[in-house]
Backbone as JSON, one array per atom type, in Angstrom:
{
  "sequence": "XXXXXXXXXXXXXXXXXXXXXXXXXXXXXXXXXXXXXXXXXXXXXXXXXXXXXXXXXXXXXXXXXXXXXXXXXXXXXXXXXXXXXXXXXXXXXXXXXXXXXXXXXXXXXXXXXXXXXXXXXXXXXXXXXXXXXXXXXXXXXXXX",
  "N": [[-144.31, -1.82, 69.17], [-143.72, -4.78, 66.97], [-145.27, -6.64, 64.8], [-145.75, -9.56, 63.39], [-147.12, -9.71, 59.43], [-149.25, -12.58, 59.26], [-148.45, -14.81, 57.25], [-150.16, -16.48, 54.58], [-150.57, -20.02, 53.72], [-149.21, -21.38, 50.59], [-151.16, -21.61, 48.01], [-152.73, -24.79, 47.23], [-151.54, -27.21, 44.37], [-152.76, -27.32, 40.75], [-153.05, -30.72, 39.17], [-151.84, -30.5, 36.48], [-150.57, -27.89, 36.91], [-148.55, -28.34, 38.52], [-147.71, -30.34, 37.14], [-146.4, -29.07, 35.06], [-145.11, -27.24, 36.31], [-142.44, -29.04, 37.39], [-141.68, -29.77, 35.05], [-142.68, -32.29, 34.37], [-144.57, -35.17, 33.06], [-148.3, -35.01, 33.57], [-149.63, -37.99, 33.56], [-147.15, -39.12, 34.85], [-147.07, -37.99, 37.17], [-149.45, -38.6, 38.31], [-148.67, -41.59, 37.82], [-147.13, -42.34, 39.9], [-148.19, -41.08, 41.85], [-150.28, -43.38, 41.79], [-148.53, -45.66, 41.96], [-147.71, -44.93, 45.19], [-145.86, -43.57, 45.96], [-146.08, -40.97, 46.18], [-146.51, -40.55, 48.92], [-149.62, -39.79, 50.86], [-151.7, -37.91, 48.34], [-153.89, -35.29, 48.88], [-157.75, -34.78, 48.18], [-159.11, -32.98, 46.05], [-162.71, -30.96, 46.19], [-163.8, -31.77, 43.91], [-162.36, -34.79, 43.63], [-159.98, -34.53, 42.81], [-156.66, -34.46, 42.31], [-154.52, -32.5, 44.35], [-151.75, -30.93, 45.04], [-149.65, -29.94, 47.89], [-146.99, -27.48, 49.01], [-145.21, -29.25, 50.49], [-145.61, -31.39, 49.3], [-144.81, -31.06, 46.53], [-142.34, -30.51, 47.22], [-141.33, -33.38, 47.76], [-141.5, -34.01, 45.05], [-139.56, -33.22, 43.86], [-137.42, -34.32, 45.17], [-137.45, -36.91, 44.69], [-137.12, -36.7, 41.52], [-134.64, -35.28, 41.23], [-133.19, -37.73, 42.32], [-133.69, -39.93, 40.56], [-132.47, -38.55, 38.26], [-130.25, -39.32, 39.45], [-129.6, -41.33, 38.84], [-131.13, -43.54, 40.34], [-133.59, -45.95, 41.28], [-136.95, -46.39, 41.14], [-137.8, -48.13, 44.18], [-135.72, -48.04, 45.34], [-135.69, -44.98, 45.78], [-138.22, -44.41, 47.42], [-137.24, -46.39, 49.22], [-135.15, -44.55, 50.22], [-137.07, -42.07, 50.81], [-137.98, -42.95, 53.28], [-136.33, -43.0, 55.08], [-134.94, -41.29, 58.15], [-133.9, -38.23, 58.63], [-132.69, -37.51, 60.77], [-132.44, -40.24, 62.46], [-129.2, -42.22, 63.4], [-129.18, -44.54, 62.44], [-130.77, -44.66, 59.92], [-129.27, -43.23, 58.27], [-126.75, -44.72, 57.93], [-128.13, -46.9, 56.19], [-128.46, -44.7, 53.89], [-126.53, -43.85, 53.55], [-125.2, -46.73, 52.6], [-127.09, -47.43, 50.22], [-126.36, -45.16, 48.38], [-123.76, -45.94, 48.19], [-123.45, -48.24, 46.57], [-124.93, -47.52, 44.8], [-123.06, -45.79, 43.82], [-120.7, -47.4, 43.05], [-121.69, -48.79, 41.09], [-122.32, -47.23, 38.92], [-119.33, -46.64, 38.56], [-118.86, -48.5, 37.5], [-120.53, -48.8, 35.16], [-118.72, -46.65, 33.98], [-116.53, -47.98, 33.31], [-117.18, -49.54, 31.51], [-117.94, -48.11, 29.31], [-115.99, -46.76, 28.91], [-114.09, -48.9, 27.24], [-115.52, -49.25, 25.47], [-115.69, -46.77, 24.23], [-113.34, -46.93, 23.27], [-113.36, -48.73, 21.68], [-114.45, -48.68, 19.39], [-113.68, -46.06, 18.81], [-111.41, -47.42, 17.82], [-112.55, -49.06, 15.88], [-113.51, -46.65, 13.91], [-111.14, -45.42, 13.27], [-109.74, -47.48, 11.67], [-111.37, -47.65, 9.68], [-111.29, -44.8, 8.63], [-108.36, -45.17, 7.82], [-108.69, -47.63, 6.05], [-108.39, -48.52, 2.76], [-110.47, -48.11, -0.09], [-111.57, -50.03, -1.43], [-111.38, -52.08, 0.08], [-112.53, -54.45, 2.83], [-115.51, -53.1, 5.16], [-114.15, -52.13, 8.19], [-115.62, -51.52, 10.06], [-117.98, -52.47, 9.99], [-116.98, -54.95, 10.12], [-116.01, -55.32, 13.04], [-118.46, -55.09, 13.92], [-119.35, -57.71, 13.75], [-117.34, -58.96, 15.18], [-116.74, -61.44, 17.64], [-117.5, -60.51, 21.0], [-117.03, -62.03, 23.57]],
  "CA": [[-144.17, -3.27, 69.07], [-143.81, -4.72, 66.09], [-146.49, -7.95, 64.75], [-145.34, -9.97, 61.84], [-148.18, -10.55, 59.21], [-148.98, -14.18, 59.14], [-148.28, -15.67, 55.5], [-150.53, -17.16, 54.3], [-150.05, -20.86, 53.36], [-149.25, -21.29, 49.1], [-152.24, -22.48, 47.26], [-152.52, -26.14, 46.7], [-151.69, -26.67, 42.65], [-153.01, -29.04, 40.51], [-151.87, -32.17, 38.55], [-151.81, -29.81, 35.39], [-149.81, -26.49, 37.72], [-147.36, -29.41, 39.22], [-146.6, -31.21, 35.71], [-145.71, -27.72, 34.69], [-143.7, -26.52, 37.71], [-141.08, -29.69, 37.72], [-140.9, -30.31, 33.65], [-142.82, -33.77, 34.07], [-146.18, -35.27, 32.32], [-149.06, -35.73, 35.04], [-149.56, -38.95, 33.74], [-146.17, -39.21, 35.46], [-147.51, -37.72, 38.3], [-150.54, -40.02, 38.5], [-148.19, -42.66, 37.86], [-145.98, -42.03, 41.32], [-149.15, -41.63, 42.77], [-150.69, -44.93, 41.73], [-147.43, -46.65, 43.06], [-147.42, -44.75, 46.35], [-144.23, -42.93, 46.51], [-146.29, -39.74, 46.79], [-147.92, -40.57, 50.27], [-151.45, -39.74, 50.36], [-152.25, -36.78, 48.19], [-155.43, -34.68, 49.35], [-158.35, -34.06, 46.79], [-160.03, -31.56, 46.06], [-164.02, -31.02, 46.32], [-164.25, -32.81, 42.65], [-161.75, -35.42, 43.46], [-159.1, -34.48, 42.05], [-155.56, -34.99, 43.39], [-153.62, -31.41, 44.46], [-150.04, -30.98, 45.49], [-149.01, -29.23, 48.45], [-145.97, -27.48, 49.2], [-144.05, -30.61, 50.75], [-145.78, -32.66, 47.71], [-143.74, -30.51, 45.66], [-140.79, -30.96, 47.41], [-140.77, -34.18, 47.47], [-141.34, -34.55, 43.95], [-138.05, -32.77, 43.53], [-136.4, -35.36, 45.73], [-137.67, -38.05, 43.34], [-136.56, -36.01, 40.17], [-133.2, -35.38, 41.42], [-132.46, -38.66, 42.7], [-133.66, -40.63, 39.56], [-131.49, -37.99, 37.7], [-128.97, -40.1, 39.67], [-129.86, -42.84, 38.69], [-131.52, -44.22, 41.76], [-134.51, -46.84, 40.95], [-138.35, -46.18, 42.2], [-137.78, -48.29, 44.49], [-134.39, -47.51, 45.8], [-136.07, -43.45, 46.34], [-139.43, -45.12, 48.39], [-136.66, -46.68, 50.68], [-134.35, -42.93, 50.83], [-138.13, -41.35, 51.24], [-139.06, -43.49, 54.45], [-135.45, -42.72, 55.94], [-135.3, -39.99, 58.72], [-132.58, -37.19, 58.79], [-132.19, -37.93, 62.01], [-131.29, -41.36, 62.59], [-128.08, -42.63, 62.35], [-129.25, -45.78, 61.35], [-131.22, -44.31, 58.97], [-128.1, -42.59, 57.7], [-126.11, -45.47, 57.38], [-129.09, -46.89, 55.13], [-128.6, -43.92, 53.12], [-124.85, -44.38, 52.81], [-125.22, -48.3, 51.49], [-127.98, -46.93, 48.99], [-125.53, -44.3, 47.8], [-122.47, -46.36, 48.14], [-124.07, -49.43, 45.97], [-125.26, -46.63, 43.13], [-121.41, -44.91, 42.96], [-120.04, -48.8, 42.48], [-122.83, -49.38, 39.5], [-121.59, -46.23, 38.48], [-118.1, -46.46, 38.42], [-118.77, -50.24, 36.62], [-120.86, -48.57, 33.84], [-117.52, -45.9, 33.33], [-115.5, -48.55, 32.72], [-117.67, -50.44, 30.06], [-118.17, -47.19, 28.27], [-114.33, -46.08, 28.64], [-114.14, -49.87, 26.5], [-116.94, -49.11, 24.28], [-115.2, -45.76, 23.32], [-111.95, -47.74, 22.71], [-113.37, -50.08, 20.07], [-115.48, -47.57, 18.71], [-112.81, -45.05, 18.25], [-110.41, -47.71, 17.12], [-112.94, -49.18, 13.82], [-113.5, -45.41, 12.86], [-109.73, -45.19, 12.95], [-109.29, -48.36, 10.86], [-112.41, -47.59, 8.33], [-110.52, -44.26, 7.99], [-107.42, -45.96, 6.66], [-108.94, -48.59, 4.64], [-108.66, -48.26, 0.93], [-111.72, -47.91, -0.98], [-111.78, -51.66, -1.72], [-111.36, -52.98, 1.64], [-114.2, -54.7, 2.88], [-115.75, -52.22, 5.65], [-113.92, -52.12, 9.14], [-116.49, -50.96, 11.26], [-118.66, -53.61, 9.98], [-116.04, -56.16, 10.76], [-115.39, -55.2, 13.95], [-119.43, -55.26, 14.85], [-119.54, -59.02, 13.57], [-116.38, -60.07, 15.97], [-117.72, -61.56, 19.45], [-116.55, -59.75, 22.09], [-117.23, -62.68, 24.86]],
  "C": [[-144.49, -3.7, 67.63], [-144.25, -6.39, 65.88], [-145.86, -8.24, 63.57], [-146.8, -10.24, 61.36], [-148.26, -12.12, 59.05], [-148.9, -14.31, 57.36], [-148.97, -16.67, 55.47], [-150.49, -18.85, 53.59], [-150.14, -20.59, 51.47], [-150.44, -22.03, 49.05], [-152.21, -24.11, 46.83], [-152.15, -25.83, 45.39], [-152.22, -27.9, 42.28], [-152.5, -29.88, 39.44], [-151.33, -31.54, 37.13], [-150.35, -28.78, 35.97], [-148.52, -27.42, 38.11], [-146.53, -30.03, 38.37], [-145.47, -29.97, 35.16], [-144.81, -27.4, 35.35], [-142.64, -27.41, 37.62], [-141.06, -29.98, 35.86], [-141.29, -31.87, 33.43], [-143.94, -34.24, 33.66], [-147.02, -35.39, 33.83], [-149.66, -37.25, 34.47], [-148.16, -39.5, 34.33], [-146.65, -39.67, 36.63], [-148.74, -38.83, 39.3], [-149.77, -41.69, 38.48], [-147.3, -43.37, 39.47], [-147.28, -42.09, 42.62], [-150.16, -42.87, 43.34], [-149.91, -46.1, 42.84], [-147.1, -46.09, 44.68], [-146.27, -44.21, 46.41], [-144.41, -41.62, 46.81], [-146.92, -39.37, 48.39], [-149.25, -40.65, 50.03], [-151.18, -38.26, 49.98], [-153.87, -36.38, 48.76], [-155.74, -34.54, 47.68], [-159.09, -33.22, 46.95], [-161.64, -31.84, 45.88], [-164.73, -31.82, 45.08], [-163.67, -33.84, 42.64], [-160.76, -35.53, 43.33], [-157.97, -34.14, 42.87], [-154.58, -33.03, 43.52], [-152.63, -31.89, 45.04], [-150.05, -29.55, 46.29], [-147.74, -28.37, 48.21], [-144.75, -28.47, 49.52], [-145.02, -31.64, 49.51], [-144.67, -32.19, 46.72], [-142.66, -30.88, 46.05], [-140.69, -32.03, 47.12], [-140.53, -35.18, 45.95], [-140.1, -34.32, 43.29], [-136.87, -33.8, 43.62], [-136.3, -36.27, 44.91], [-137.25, -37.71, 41.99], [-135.0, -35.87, 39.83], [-132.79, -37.12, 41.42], [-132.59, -39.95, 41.11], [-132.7, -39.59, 38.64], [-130.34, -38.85, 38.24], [-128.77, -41.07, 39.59], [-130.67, -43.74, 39.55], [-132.81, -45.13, 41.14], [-135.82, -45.83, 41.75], [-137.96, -46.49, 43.35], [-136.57, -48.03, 45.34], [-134.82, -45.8, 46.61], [-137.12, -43.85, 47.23], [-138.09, -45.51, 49.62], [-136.36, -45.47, 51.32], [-135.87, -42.17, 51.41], [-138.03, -42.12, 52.5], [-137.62, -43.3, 55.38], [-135.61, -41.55, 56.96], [-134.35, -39.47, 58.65], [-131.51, -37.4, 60.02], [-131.81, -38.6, 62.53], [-130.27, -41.84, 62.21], [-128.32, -43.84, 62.03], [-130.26, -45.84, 60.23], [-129.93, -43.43, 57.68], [-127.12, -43.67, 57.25], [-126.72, -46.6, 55.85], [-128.95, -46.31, 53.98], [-127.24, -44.37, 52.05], [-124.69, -45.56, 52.0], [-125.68, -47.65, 50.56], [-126.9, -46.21, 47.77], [-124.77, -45.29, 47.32], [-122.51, -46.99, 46.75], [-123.79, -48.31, 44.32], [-123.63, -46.11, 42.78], [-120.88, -45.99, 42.45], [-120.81, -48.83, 41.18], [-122.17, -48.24, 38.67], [-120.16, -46.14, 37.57], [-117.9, -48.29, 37.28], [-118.86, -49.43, 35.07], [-120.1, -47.3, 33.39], [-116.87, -46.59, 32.76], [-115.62, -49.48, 31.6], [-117.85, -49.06, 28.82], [-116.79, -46.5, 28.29], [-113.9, -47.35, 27.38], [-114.82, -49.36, 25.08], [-116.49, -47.75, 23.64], [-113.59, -46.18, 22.56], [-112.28, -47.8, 21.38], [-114.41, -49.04, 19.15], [-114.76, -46.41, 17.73], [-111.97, -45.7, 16.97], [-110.88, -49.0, 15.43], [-113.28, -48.11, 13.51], [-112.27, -45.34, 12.95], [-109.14, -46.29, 11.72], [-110.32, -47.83, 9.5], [-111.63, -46.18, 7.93], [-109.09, -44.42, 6.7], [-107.54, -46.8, 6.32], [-108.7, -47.89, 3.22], [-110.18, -48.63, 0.77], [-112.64, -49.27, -1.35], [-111.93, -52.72, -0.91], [-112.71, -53.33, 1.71], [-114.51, -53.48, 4.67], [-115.33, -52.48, 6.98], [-114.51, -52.27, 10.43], [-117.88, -52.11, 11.03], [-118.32, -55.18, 10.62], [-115.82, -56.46, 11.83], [-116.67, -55.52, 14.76], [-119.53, -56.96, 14.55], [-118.21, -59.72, 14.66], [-117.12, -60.72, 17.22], [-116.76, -61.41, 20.3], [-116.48, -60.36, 23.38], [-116.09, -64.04, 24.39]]
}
């Protein structure tokens, strides 16, 4: 008969081991924790705040999702969603939906913004020497 050994749980880490592991300051960390988006961390026998395994994760979640732009507050809502509900899922979907529209807005101001950008280094190229400066000209127009 064959016994699995048990595995032991990972070591808590601390605010130092955690800044390190995701690439982020622990005044970060302390900062997320201040505002509550980490739950309750446990402390340790001096106080001091450790990170689980699911602390970790979910600091991931928060890392990624602001990589996507998502707000604090916007990831606190996706955190308190469940997997499991679908009206927690449809929640999710608005959230999402909302961010791909903001998204797809700020493509089309920076598809603009490479226009006029491109097209006074194209003019300051063919100026003469004497011209007065294109790209200067073009930041003094008003664009409203």
């Amino acid at each position: 008969m064959y016994i699995a050994a048990q595995v032991p749980a990972p070591k808590p880490l601390s605010i130092g081991a955690t800044a390190k592991l995701l690439h982020v300051t622990a005044h970060t960390l302390r900062y997320y924790d201040k505002i509550g988006i980490l739950g309750n961390l446990p402390k340790d026998s001096a106080g001091r705040r450790v990170f689980r395994e699911q602390d970790v994760e979910r600091l991931r979640f928060i890392r990624r999702a602001q990589r996507m732009q998502f707000s604090l507050d916007d990831i606190r809502a996706m955190l308190s969603l469940s997997a499991e509900s679908n009206t927690d899922k449809l929640k999710a979907r608005e959230l999402v939906d909302s961010k791909l529209q903001e998204i797809e807005e700020n493509l089309k101001e920076l598809k603009l913004l490479q226009k006029d950008l491109s097209s006074m280094l194209s003019e300051c190229i063919g100026s003469a020497s004497g011209d007065p400066c294109p790209i200067l000209q073009g930041l003094n127009k008003s664009s409203e």
